[in-house]
Backbone as ProteinMPNN parsed JSONL, in Angstrom:
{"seq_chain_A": "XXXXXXXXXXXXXXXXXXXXXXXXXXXXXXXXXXXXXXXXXXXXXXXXXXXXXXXXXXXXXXXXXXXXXXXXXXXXXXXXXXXXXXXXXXXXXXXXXXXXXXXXXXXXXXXXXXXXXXXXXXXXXXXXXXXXXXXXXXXXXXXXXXXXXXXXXXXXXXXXXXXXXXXXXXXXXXXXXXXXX", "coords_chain_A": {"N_chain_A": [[107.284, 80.82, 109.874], [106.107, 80.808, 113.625], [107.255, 79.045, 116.031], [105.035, 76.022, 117.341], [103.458, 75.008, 120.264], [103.231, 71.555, 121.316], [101.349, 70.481, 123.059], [99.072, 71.666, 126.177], [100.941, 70.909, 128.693], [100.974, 71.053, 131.51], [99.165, 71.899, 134.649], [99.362, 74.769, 137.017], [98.383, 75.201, 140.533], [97.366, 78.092, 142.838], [96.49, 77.552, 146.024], [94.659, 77.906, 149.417], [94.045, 75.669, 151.241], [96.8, 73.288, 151.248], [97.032, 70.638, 151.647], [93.987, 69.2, 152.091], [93.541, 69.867, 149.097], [95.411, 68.615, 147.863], [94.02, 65.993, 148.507], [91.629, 66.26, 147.487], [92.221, 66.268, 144.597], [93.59, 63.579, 144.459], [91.573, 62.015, 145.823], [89.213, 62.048, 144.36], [89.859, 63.22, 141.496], [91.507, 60.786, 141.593], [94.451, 61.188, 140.948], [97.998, 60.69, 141.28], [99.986, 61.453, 143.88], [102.839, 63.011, 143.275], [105.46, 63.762, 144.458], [105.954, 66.4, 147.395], [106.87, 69.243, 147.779], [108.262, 70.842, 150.338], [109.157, 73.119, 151.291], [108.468, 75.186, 149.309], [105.84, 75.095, 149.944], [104.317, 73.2, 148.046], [102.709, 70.768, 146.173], [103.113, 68.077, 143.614], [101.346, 66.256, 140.791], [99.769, 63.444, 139.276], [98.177, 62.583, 136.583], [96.848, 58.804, 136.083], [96.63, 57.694, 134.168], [98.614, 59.38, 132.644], [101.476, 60.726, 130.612], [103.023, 61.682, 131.515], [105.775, 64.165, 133.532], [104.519, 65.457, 135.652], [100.976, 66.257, 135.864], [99.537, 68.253, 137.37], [100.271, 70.9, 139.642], [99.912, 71.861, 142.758], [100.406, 74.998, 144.931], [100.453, 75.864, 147.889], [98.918, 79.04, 149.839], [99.42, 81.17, 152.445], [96.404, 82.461, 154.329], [95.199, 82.825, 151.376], [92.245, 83.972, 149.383], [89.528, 82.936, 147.212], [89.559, 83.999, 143.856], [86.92, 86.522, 142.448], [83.921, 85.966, 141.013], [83.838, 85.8, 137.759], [85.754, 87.477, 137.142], [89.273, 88.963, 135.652], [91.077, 86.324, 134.825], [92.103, 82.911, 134.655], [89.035, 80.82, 133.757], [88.651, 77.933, 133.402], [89.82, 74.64, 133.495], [90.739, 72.144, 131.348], [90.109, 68.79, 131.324], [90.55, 66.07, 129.385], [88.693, 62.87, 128.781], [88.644, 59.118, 127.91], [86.639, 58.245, 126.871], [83.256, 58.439, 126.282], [81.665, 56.701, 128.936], [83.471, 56.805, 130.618], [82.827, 59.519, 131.424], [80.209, 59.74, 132.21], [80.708, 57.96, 134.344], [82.654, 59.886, 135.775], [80.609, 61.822, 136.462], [79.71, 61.265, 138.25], [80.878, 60.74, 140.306], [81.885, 63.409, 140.744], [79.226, 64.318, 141.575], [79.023, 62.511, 144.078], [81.459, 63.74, 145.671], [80.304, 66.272, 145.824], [80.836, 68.504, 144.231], [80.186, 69.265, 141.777], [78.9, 70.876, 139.168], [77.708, 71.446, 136.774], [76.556, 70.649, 133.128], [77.521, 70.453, 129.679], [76.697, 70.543, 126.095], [78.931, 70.845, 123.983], [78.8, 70.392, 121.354], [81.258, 69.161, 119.532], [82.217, 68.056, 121.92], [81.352, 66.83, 125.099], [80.452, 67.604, 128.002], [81.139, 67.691, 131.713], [81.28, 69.829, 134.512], [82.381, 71.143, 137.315], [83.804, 72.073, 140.999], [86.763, 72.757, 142.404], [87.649, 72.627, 146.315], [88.69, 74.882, 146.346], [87.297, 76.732, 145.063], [87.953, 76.795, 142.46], [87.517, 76.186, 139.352], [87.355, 73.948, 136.883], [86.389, 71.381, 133.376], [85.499, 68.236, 132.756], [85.893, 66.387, 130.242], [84.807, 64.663, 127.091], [85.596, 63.516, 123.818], [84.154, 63.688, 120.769], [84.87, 61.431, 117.857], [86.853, 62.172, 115.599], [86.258, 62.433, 112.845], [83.657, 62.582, 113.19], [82.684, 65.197, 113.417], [81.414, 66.71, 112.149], [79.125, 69.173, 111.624], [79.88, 70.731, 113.752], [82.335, 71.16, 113.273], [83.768, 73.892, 113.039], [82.284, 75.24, 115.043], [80.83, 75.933, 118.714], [78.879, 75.399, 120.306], [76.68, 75.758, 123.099], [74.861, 73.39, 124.766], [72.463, 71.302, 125.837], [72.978, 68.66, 127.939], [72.477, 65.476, 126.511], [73.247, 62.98, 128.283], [72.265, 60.498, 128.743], [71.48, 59.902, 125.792], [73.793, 60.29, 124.459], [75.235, 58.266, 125.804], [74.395, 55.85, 124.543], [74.639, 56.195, 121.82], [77.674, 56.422, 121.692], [78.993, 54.441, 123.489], [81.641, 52.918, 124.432], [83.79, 53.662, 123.196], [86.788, 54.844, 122.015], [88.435, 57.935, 122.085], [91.012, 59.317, 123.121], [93.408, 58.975, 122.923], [93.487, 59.405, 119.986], [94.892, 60.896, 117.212], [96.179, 64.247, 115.175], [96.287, 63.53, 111.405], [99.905, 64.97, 110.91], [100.697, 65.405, 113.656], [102.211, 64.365, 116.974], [102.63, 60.669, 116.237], [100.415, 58.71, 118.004], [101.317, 55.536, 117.638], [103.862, 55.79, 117.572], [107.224, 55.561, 118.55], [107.211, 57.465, 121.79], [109.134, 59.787, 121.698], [109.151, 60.217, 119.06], [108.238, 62.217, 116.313], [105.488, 61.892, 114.242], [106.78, 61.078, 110.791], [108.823, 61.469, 110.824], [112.368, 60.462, 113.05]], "CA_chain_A": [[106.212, 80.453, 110.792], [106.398, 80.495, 114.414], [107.477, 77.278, 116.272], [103.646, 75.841, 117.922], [103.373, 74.321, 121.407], [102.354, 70.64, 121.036], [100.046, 70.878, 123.662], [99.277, 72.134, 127.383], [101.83, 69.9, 129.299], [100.126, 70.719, 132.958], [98.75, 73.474, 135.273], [99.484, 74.807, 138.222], [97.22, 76.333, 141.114], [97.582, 78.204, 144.268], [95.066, 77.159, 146.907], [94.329, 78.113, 150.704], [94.949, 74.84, 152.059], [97.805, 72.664, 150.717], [96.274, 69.364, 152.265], [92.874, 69.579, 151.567], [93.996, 70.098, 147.725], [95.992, 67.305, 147.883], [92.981, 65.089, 148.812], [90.596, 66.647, 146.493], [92.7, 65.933, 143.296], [93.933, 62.428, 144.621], [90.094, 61.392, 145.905], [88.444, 62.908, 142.901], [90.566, 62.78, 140.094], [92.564, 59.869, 141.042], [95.454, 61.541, 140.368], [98.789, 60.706, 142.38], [100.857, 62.06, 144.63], [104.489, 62.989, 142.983], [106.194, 64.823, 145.513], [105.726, 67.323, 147.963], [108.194, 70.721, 148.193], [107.745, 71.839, 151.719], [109.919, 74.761, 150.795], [107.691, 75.627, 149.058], [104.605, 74.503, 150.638], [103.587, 72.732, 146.862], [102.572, 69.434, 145.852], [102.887, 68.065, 142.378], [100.654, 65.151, 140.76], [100.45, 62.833, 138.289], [96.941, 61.781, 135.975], [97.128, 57.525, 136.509], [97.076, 57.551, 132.638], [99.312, 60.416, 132.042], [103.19, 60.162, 130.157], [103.714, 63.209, 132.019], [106.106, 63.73, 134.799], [103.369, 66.265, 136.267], [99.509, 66.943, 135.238], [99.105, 69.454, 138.062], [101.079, 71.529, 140.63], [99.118, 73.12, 143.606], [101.054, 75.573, 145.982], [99.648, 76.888, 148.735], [99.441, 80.27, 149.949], [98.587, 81.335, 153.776], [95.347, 83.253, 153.846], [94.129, 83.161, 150.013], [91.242, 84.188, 149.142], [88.922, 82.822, 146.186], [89.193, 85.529, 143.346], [85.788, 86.922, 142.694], [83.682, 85.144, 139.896], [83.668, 86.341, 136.622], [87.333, 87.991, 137.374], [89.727, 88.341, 135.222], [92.257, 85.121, 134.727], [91.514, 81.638, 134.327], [88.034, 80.297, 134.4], [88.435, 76.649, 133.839], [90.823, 73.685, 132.871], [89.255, 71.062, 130.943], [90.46, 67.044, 131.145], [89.525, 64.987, 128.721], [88.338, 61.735, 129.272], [88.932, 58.422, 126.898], [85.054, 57.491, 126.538], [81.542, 59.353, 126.969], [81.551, 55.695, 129.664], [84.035, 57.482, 131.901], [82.189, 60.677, 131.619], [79.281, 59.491, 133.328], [81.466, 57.748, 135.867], [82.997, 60.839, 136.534], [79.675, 62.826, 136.904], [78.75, 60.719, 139.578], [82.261, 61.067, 141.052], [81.459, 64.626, 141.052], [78.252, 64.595, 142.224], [79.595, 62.075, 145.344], [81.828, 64.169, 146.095], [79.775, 67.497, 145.951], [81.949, 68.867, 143.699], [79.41, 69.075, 140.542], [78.171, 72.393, 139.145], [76.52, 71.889, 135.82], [77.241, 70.01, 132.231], [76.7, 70.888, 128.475], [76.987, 69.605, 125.007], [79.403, 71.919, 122.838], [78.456, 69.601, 119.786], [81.729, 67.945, 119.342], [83.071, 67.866, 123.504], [80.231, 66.861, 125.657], [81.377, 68.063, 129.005], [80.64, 68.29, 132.996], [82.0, 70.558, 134.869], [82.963, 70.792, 138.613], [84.546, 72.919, 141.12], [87.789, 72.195, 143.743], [87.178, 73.231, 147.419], [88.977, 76.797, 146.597], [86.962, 77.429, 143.975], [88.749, 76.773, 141.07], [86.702, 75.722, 138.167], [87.33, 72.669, 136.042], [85.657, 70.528, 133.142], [85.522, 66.988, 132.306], [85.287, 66.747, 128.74], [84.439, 63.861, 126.309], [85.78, 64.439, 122.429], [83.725, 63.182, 119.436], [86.145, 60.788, 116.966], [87.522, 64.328, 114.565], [85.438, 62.683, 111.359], [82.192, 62.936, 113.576], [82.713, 66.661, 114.201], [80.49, 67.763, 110.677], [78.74, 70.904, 111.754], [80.887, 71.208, 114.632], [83.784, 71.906, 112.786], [84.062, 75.468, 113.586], [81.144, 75.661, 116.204], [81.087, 75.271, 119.412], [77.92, 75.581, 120.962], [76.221, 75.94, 124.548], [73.427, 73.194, 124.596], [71.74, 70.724, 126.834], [73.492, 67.046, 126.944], [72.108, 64.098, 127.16], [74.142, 61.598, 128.192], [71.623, 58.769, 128.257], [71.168, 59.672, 124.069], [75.162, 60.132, 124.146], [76.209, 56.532, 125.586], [73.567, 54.939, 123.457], [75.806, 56.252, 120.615], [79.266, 56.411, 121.559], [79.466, 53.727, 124.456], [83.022, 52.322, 124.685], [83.942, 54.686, 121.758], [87.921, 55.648, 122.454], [89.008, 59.264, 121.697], [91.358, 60.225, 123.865], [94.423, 58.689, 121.664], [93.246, 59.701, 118.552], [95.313, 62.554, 116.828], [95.496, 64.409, 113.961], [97.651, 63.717, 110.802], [101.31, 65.774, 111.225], [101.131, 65.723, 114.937], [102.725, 63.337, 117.01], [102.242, 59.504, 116.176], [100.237, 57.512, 119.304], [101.954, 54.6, 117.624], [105.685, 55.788, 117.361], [107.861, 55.875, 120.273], [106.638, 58.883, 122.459], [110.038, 61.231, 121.801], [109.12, 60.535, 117.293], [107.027, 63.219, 115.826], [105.242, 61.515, 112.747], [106.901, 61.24, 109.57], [110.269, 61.831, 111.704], [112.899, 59.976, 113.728]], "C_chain_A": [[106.794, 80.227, 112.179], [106.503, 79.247, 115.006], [106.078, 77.363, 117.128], [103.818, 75.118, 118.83], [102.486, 73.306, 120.596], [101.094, 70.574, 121.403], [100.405, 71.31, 125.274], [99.758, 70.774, 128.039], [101.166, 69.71, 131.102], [100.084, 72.606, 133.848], [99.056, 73.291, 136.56], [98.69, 75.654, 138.933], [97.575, 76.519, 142.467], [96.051, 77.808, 144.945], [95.331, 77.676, 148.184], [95.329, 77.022, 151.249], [95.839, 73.72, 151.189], [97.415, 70.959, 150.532], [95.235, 68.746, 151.817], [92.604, 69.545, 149.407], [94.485, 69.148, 147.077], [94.744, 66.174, 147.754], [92.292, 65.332, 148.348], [91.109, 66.169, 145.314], [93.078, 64.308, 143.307], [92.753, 61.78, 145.074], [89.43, 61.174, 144.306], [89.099, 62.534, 141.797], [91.258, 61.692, 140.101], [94.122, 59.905, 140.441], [96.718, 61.002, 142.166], [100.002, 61.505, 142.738], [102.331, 62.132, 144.117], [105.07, 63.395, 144.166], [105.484, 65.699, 146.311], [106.653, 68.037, 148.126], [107.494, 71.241, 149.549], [108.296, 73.2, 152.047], [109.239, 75.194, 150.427], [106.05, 75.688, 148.983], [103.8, 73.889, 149.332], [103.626, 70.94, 147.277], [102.26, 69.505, 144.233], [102.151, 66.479, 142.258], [100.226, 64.729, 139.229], [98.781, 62.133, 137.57], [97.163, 59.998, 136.033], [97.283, 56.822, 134.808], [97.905, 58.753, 131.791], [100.977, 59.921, 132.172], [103.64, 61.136, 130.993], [104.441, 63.187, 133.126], [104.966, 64.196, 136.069], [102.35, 66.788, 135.721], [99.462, 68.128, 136.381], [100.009, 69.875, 139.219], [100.177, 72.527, 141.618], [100.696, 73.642, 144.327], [100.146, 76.643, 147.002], [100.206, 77.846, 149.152], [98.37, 80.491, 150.908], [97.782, 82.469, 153.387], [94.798, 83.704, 152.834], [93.197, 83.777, 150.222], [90.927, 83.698, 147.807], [89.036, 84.118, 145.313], [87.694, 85.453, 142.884], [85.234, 86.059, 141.193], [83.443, 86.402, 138.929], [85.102, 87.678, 136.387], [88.186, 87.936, 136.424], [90.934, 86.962, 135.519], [91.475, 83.969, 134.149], [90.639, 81.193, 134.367], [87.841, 78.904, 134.588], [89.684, 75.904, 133.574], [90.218, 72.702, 132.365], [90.116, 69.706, 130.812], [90.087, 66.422, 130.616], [89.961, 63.607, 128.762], [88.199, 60.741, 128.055], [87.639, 58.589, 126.108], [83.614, 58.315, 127.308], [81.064, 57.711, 128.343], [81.686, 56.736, 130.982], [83.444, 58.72, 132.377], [81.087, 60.61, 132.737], [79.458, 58.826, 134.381], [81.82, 58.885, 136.714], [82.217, 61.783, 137.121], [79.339, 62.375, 137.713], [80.021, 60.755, 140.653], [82.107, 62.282, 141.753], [80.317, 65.213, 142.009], [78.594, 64.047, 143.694], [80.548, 62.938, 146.262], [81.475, 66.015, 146.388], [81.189, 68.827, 145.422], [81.007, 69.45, 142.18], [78.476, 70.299, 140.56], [77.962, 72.753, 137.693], [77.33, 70.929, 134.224], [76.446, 70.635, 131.112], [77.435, 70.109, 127.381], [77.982, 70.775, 124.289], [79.868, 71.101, 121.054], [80.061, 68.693, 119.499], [82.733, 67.625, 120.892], [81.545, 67.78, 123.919], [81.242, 67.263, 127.205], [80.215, 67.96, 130.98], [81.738, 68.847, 133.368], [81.868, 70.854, 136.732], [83.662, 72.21, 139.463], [85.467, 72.509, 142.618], [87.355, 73.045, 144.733], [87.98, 74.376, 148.063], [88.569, 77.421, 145.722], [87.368, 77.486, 142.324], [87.877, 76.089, 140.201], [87.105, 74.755, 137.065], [86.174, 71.955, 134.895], [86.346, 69.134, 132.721], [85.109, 66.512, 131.53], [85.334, 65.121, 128.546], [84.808, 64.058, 124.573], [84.783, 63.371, 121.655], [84.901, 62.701, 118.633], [85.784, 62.27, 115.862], [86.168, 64.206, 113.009], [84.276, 62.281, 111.896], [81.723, 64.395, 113.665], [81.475, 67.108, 113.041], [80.182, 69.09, 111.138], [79.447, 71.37, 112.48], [81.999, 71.775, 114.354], [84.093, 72.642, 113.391], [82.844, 76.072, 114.215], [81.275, 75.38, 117.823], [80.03, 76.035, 120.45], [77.629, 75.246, 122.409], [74.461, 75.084, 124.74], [73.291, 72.062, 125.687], [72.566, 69.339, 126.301], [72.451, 65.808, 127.906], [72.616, 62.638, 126.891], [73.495, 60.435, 128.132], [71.383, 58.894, 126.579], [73.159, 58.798, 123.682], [75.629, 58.341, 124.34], [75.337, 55.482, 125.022], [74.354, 55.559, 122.146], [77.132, 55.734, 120.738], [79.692, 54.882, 123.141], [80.521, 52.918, 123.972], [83.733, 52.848, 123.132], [85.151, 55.504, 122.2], [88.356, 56.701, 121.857], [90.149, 60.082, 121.787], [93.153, 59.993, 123.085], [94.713, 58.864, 121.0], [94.34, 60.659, 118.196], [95.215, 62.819, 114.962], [96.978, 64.047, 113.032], [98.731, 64.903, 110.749], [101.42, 65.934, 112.468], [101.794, 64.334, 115.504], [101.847, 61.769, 116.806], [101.86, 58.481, 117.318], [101.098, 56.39, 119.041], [103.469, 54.439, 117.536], [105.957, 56.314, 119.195], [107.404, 57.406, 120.752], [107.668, 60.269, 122.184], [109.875, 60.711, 120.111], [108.133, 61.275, 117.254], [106.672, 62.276, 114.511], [106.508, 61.959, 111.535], [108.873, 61.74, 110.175], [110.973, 60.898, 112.761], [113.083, 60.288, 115.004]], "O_chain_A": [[107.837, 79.574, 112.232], [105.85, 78.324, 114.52], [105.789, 78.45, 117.628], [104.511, 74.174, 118.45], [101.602, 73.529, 119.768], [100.065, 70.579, 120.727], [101.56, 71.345, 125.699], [99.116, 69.727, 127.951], [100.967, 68.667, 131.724], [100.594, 73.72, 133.725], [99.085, 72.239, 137.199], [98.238, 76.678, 138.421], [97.973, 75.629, 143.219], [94.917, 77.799, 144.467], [96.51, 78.029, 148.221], [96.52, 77.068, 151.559], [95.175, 73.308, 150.237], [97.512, 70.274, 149.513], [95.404, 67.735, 151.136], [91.608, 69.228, 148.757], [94.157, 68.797, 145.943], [94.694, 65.531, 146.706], [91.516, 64.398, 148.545], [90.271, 65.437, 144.787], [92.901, 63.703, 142.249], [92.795, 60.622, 144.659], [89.32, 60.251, 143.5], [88.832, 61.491, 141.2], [91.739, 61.302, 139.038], [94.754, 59.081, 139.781], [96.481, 60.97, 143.373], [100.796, 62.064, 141.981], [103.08, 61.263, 144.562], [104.54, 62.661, 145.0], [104.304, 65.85, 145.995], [107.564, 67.489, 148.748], [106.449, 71.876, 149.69], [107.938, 74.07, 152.842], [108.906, 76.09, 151.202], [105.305, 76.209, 148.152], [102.579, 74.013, 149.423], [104.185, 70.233, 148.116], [101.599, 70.349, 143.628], [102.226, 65.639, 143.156], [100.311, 65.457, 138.24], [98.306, 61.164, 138.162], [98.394, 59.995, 136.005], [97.859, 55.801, 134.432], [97.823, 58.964, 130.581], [101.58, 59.264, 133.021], [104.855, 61.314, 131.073], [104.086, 62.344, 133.95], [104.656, 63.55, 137.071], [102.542, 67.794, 135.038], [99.269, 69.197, 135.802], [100.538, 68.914, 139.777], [99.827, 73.672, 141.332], [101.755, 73.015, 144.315], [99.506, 77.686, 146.873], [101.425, 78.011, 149.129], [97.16, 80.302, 150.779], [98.08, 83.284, 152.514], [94.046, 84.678, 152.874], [93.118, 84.283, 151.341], [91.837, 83.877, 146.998], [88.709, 85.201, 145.798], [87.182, 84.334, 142.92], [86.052, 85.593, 140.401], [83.036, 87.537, 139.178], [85.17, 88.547, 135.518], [88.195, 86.797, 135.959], [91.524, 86.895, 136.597], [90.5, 84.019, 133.398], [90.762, 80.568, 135.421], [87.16, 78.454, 135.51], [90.685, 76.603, 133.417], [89.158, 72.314, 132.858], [90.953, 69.789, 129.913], [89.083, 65.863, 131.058], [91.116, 63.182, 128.776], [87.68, 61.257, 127.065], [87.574, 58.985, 124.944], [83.241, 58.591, 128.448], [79.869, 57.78, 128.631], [80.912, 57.221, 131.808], [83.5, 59.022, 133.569], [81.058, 61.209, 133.812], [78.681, 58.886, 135.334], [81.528, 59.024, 137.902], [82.627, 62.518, 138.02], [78.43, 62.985, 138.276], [79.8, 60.8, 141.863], [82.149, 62.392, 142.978], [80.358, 66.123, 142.837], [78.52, 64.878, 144.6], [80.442, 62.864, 147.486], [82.208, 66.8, 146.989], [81.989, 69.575, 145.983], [81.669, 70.294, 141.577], [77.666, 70.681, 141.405], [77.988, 73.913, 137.281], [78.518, 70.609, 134.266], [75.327, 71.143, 131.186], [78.38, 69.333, 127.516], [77.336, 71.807, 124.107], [80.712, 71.217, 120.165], [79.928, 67.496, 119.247], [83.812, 67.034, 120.857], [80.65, 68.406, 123.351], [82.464, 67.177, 127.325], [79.016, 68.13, 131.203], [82.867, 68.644, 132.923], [80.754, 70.535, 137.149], [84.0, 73.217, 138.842], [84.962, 72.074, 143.653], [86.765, 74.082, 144.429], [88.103, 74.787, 149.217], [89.072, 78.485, 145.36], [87.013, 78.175, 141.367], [87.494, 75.061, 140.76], [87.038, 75.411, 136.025], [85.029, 71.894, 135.342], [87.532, 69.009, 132.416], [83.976, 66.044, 131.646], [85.73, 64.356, 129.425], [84.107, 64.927, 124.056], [84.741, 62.213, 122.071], [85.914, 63.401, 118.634], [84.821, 62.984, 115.583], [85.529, 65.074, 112.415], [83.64, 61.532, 111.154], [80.568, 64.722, 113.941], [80.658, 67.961, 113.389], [80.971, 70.027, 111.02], [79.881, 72.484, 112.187], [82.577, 72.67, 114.971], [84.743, 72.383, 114.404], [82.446, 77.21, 113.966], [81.977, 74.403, 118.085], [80.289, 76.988, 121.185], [78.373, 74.42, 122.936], [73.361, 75.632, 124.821], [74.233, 72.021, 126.479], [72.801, 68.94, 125.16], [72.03, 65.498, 129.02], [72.547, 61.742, 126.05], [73.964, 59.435, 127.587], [71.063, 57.825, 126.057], [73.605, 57.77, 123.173], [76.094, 57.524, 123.547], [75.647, 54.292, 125.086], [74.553, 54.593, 121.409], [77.63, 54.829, 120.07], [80.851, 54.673, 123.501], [80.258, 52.176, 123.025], [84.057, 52.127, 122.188], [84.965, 56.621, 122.683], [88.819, 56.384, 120.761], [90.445, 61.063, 121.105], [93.884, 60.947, 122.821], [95.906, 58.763, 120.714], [94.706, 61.314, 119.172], [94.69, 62.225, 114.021], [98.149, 64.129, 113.404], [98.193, 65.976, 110.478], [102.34, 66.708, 112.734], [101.935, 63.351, 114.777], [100.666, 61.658, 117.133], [102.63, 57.577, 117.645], [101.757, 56.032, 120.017], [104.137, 53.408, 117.456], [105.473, 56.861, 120.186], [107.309, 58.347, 119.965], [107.307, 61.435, 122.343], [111.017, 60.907, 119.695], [107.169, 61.139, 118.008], [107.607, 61.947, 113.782], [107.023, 63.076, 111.506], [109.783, 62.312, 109.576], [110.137, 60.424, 113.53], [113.78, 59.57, 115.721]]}, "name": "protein", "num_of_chains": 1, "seq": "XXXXXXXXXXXXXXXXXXXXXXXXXXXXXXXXXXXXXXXXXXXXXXXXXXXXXXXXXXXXXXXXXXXXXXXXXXXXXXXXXXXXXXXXXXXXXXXXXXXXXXXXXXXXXXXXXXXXXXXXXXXXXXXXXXXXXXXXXXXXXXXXXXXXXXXXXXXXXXXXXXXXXXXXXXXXXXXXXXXXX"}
């Protein structure tokens, strides 16, 4: 069997302006400022609850252009969020910052979704605890959410911790894999 990536460790994105990018992810997401490479006109940055050294890496690049929608490559990145709480914090984050371009239920991720000021496409997910998923299992539908039903269920309902048995242990030191030293 091939060896399996744990999980996506962090993304990186070119943008127009360097600045601008900066202040969109550090307004907005709350994310902070690691460094800046002026060599390489990048900035790297850091989620305020992330183990990571870096959640995201922009680099800019003089005269971009947006690629065209429905293009191939990447269409989104998705963040997930502890609590369907924060979710609706963040949709209003989104919306404040005119940043907010549409949300749906995919039965066990409830999600909004967003877009940075080069276009880049993002969501801001929500997970269901794994032994809520039932039909969801192996579905993953395109439906209408409603978050006032949602945080009348799940309000202050943590997810984002959770994992599954054989992956790593939230409760063992961060470099033990379960069932391993």
């Amino acid at each position: 069997m091939a060896v399996s990536p744990v999980r996506l460790n962090h993304a990186v994105l070119f943008v127009a302006d360097l600045d601008r990018a900066v202040r969109f992810y550090t307004e907005v997401f709350g994310m902070e400022l690691i460094t800046r490479e002026p060599s390489l006109n990048g900035a790297f940055l850091r989620l305020p609850r992330s183990g990571n050294h870096h959640d995201l890496g922009l680099f800019g690049i003089a005269g971009a252009i947006p690629q065209p929608r429905r293009s191939v490559g990447l269409y989104h990145l998705a963040w997930q969020l502890d609590t369907v709480d924060e979710l609706i914090e963040f949709r209003r984050t989104l919306l404040d910052a005119g940043a907010y371009t549409g949300e749906s239920s995919h039965g066990a991720t409830k999600s909004v979704y967003g877009a940075d000021p080069d276009g880049n496409e993002f969501e801001i997910m929500w997970m269901l605890p794994r032994e809520d998923w039932g039909p969801y299992e192996n579905a993953a539908p395109i439906d209408h959410l409603d978050l006032a039903a949602e945080l009348s269920r799940w309000s202050g309902v943590g997810t984002a911790g959770r994992v599954l048995a054989g992956s790593v242990d939230a409760s063992a030191p961060e470099d033990t894999v379960q069932g391993q030293p």
